[in-house]
N, C-alpha and C positions, 0 to 999 in steps of 0.2 A: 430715727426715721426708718419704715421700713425698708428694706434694699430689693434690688432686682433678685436676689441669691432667696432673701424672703419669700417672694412671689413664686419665682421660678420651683421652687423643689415642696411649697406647700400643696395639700392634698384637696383644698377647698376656694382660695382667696386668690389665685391667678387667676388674673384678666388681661393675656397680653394684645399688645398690638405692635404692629409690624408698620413700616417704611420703605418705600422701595425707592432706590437714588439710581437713577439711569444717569450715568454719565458717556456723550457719547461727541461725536466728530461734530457735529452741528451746535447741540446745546446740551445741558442737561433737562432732565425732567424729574420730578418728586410726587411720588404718587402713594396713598397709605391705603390701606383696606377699614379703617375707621368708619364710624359712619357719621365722621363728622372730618373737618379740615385739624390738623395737628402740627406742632413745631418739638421738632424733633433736636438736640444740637445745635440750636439758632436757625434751622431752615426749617421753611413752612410747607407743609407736605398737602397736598390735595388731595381729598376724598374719592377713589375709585372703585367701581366693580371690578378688582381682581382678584384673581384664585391664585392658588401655587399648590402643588401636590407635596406631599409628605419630604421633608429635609430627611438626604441618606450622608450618613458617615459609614465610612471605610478603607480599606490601604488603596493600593496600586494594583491589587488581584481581584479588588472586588467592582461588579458591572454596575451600570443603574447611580453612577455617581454625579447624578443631574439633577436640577428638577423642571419641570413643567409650568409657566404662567398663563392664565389665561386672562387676556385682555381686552375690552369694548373695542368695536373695530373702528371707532371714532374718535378712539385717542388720538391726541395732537404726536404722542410720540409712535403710534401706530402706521398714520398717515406719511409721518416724514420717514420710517426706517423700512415699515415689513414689506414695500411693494418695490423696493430698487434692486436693479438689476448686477449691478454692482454694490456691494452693502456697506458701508461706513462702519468703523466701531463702535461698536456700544456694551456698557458695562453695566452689569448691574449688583450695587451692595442691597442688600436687605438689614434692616435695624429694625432691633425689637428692642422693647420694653415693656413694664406693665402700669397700666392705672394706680394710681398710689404710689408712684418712684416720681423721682423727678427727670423728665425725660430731655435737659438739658446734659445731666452730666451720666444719669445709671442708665446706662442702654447698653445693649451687645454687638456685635456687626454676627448675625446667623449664617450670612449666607455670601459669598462672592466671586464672581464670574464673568465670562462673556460671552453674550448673547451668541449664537452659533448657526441659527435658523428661525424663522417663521412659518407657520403655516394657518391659511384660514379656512375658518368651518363657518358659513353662515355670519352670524354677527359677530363671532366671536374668533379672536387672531390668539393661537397658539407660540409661546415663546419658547426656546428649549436655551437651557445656562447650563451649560457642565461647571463643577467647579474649577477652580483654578491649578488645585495638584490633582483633579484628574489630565485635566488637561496637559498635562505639564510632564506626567507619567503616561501619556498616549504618544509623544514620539516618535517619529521614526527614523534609522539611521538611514540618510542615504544612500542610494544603489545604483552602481550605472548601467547599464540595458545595452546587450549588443545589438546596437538598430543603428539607422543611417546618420537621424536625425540626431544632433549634436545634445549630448547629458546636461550638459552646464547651463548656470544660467547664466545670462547677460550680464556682465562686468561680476562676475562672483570669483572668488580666489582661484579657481582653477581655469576661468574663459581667461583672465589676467587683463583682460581690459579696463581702462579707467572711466569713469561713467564722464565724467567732468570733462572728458576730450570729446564727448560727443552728447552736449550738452548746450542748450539753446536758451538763456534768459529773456523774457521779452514780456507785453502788457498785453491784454485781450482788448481787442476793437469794437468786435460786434457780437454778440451770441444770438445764434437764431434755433434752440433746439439742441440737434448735436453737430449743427455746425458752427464753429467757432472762426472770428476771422482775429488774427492777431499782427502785432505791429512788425515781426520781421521771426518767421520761422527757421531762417541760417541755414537750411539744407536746401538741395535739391527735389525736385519733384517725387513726394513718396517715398524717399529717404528716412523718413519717421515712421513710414507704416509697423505695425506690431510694434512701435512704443509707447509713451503714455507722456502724458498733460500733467503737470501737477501744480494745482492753485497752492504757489505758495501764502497766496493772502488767509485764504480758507482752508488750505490743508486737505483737499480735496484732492482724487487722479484718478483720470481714465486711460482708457488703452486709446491708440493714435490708430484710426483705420486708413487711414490718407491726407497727405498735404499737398494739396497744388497752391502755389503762387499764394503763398501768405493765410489760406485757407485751409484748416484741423474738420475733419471728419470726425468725431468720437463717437464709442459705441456706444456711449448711455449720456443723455444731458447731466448736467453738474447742475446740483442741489441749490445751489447757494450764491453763484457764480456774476460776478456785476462787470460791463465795462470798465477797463483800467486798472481792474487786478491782474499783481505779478504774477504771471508762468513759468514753468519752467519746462522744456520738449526735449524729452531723451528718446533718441535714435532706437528703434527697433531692428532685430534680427529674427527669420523663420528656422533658423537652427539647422539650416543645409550648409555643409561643404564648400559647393558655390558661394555664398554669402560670406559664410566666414573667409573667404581666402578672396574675393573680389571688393566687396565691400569694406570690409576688417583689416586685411592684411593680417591675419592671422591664422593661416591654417593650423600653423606648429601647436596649437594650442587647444585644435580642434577636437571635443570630446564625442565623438562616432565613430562610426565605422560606415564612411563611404561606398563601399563596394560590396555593402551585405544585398544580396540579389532582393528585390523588391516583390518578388513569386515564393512563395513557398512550396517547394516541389512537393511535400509532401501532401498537403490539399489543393495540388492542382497538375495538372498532366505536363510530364516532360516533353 
């Protein structure tokens, strides 16, 4: 039988087609550029207008190590991912093969990545995937900043806080939007503010803008979100001084510099 290596490197009888597996926070989706529906590996891929620009290989020194999808802006996975404000993950493999292999077992994975942005043009929602050792060779070592506001992040090896000490399990009551009412918040008034919600049922988390009296303000409504899924509310901090040494009990551990004057003499008059 002829093999994918056959198709692939001949000068006349390649027909391939490709597969795109979104796998993401919500569901996955399977979408081909065929012009017909196809099963790929045992899953049944649906027929889509999508594009993708040219696949680039190259090391860690070379730019443009992405590529481009474009999508109908009436995808079911369009609708649920490119317009949140907060973005879920989403992954995407591409799998090819050719007409005349058998595309349960001779297929390749081309291409794999995570989604990183959307933009829309008209009907059409632009996707951008770096690959995955680009991504991976982009990097950056951390640096800490002589400024007021505290370096660290909340409960990370150097804040030395435990997340779990200030950490609230409980059930959602009511969702109205992005107000959420649940069965017992455990802090004080706005004691959570600048933390986050996270549907452990769904896997889902927002940032916590205010909790009064059993009632979660979030900045973005949750996707997916039903009465009587578990929550979990962890305490937020604004990274001042203050905070950390009243709220925390932690100044010793405080990564700023408090007393860096708030004026810059140099762009403003002594």
């Amino acid at each position: 039988m002829t093999t994918y290596e056959d198709y692939e490197y001949s000068s006349h009888d390649g027909s391939p087609v490709e597969v795109y597996k979104f796998t993401g926070t919500f569901q996955n989706y399977y979408y081909t550029n065929a012009e017909q529906d196809v099963t790929v590996d045992g899953q049944l891929y649906t027929a889509s207008l999508i594009k993708r620009k040219e696949l680039n290989v190259g090391t860690q020194e070379d730019s443009d190590l992405d590529i481009t999808l474009e999508l109908p802006s009436d995808l079911p996975l369009v609708l649920d991912y490119a317009y949140s404000v907060s973005p879920p993950d989403l992954t995407l493999e591409i799998l090819r093969y050719h007409e005349g292999t058998n595309p349960a077992t001779d297929w390749i994975i081309a291409w794999k990545g995570k989604i990183t942005s959307f933009s829309t043009s008209g009907d059409v929602v632009k996707a951008l995937v770096p690959s995955v050792f680009s991504v991976a060779m982009q990097g950056e070592i951390p640096s800490v900043a002589y400024q007021s506001p505290c370096n660290h992040r909340l409960f990370d090896d150097r804040c030395k806080l435990v997340a779990s000490s200030y950490q609230q399990d409980t059930t959602i009551l009511n969702i109205d939007g992005t107000t959420i009412s649940v069965a017992d918040d455990g802090f004080a008034d706005d004691y959570l503010q600048a933390g986050e919600i996270v549907n452990t049922t769904k896997g889902e988390r927002r940032l916590i803008v205010s909790n009064v009296a059993n009632v979660l303000l979030i900045n973005f409504p949750f996707y997916d979100a039903e009465v009587g899924d578990s929550v979990s509310l962890f305490v937020g901090c604004n990274h001042t001084y203050t905070a950390c040494k009243t709220k925390f009990n932690n100044s010793l551990n405080y990564g700023g510099f408090p007393f860096v004057p708030s004026d810059n003499p140099f762009e403003s008059e002594l």
